[in-house]
C-alpha positions as CSV (number, residue, x, y, z in Angstrom):
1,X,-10.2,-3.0,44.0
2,X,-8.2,-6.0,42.7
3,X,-11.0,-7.3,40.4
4,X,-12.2,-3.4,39.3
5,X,-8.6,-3.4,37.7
6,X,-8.2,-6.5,36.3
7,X,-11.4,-5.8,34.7
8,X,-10.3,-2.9,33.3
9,X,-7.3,-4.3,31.9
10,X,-8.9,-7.2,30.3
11,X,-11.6,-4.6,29.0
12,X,-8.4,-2.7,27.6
13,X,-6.6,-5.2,26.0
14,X,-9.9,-6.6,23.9
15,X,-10.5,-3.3,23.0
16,X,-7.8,-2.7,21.5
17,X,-7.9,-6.2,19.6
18,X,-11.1,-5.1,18.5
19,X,-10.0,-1.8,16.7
20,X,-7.2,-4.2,15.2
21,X,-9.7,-6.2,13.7
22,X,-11.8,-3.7,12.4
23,X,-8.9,-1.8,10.7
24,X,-8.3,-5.1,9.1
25,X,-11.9,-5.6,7.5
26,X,-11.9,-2.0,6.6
27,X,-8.7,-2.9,4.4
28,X,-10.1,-5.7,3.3
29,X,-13.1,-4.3,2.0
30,X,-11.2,-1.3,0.3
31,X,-9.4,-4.1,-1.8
32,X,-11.9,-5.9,-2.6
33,X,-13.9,-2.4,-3.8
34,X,-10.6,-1.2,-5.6
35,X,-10.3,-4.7,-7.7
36,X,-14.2,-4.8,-8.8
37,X,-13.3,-1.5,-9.6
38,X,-10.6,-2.1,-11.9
39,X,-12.7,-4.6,-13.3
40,X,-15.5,-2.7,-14.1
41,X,-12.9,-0.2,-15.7
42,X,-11.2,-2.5,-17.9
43,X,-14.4,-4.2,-19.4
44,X,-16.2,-1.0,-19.8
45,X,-14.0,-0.8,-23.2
46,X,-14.0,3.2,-23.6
């Protein structure tokens, strides 16, 4: 019973790391898309 919730708690906690990271690379990407966007905006000239 010891080790079923110690598991559990380690599964838990990287979890929860995991959603942390992902949040992360998804604002990373929407940067990234928002500043070639810009660019593409300011050399399109019209």
């Amino acid at each position: 019973m010891r080790t079923l919730i110690l598991s559990l708690a380690i599964l838990f906690t990287l979890n929860l790391s995991a959603c942390n990271t992902m949040e992360g690379i998804g604002k990373d990407v929407g940067a990234a898309g928002d500043a070639l966007e810009k660019s593409a905006s300011d050399k399109k000239g019209y």
